[in-house]
C-alpha positions in Angstrom: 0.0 0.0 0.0 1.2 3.5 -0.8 -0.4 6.8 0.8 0.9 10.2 0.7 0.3 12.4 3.6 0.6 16.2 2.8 2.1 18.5 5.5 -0.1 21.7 5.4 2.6 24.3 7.0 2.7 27.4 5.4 0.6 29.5 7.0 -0.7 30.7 4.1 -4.4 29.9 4.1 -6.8 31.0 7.1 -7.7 27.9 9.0 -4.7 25.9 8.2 -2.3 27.7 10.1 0.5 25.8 11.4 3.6 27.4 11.0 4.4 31.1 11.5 4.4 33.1 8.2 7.8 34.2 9.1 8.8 30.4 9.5 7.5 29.8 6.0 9.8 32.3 4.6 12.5 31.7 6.4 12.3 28.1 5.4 11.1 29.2 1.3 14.6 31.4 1.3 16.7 28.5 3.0 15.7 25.2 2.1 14.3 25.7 -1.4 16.3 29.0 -2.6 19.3 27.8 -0.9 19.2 24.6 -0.8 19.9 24.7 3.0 18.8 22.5 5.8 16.8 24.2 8.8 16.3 22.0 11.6 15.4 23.9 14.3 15.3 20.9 16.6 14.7 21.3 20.7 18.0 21.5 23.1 17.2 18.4 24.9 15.5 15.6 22.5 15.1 11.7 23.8 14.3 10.7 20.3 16.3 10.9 17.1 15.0 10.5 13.3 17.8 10.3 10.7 17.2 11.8 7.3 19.3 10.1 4.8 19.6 11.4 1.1 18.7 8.8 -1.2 19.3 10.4 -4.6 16.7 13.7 -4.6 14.9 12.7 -1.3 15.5 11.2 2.3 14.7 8.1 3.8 13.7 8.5 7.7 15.0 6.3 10.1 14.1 5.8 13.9 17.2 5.0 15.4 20.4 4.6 13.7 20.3 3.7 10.2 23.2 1.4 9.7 22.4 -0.9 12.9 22.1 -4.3 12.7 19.3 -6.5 12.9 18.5 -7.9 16.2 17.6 -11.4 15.2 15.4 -13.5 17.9 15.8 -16.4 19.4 14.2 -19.8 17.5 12.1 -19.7 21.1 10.8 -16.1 20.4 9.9 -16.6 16.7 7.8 -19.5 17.5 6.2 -18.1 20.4 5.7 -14.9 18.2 4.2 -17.1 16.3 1.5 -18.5 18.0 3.0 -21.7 19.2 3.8 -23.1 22.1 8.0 -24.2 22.7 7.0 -26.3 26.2 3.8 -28.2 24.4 5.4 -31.3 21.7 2.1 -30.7 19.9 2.5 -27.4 19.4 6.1 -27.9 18.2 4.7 -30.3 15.8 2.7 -28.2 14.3 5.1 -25.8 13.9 7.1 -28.0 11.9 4.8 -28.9 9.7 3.8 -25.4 9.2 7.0 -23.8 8.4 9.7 -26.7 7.7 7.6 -28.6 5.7 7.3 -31.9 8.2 4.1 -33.2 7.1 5.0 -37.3 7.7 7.0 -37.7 10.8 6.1 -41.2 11.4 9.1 -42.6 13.1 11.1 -39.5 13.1 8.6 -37.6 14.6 10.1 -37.4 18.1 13.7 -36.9 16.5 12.3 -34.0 14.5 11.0 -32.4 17.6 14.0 -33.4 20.2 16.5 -31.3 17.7 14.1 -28.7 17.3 14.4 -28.3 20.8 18.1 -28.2 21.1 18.1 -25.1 18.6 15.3 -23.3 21.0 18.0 -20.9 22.5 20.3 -20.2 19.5 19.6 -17.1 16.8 17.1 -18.0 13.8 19.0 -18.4 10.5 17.9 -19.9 7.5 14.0 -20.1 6.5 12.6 -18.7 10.0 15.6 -15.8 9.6 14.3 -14.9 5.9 10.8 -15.3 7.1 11.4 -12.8 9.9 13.6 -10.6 7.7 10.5 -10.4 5.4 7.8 -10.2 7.9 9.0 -8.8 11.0 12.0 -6.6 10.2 11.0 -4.5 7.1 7.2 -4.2 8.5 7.8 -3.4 12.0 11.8 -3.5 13.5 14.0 -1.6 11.4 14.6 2.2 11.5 12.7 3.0 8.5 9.7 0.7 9.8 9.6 1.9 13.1 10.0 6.0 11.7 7.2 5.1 9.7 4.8 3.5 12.4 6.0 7.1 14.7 5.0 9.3 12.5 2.3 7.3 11.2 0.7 8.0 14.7 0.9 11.6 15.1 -1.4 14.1 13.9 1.0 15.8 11.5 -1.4 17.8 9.4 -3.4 19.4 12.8 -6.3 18.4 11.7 -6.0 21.2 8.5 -8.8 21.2 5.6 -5.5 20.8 3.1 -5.8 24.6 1.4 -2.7 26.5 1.6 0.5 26.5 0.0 2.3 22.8 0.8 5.9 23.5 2.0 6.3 19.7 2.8 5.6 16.6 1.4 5.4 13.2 3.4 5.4 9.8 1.5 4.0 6.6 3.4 4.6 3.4 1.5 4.4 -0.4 3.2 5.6 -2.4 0.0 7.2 -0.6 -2.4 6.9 -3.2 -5.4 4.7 -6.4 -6.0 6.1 -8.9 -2.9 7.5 -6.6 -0.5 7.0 -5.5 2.8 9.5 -2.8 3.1 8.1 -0.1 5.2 9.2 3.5 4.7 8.6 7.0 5.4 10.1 9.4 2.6 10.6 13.4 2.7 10.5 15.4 -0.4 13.0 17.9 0.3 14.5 19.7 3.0 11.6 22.1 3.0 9.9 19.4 4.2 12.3 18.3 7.2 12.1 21.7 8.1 8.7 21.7 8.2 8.4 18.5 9.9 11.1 19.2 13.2 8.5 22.4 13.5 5.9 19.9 13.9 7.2 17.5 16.1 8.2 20.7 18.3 4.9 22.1 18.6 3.4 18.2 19.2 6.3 18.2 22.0 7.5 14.9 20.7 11.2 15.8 21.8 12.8 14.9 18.4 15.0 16.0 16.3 15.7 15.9 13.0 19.7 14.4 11.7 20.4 14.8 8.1 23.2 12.3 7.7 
């Protein structure tokens, strides 16, 4: 799914006020005419969001953009999964489900004695791709988790969308045919600008790195 989310923050219109006019020209003459960054981010901020170029835009990131992944436990995927690690049932059904065990027979309790022995080590093959798909790109990494942030503020005010747009937003979760990558994506620096306002006057406590 792709939506875009317009930042109304000129100041231009009556009724969609949300940044000063002076702000709007100051950021017009830096960020546009200038080509300029303007992040006027608070002195003390608990949260940071990375901005980082990718070719004519940026990519926002919560956290550091190069970290990386924290890859779970076999124990934690199949519990995030539903199943139960304690119960041999439920560990049967999980291999059936996602390692293809459909005729255990005599290997059954084999199958489900070495799954057992793996419970406490990192996932890696199948269940690492699996979570690399499903659980990293949609939810975990920096750009997933800046796009679920700001996905949850108000970031337009609740304006009727007239005005001059200093900002654009872009929200996409799967950017081609079978992906889940999950990313938030600023125009310009106009629209960084105009988004650090934003999170000041929501008194989020973040600021804005253009790396």
């Amino acid at each position: 799914m792709n939506r875009r989310s317009f930042l109304t923050l000129s100041g231009l219109a009556s009724g969609s006020i949300l940044i000063p006019a002076t702000l709007a020209r100051r950021i017009r003459e830096t960020c546009i005419g200038n080509q300029q960054p303007l992040i006027l981010a608070p002195e003390e901020a608990g949260t940071t969001l990375y901005a980082v170029e990718n070719y004519n835009s940026y990519l926002l990131h919560l956290g550091d953009p190069n970290e990386e992944p924290d890859y779970p436990t076999l124990r934690e995927f199949i519990e995030d999964r539903g199943f139960n690690p304690k119960k041999d049932k439920s560990l049967r059904a999980y291999l059936i489900e996602f390692r293809g065990e459909e005729d255990f027979d005599e290997k059954e309790e084999g199958a489900i004695w070495s799954l057992k022995e793996e419970l406490d080590e990192q996932i890696d093959g199948y269940e690492r791709e699996h979570w690399m798909e499903w659980d990293f790109e949609l939810r975990d990494s920096p750009m997933a988790r800046a796009f679920h942030y700001l996905n949850s503020l108000p970031l337009d005010g609740g304006s009727d969308g007239r005005g001059f747009q200093l900002g654009d937003l872009r929200f996409t979760e799967g950017d081609r045919p079978g992906s889940n990558l999950t990313y938030v994506e600023a125009d310009d620096l106009a629209t960084l600008a105009c988004l650090q306002h934003r999170l000041n006057e929501l008194d989020e406590g973040a600021c804005i790195r253009i790396v």
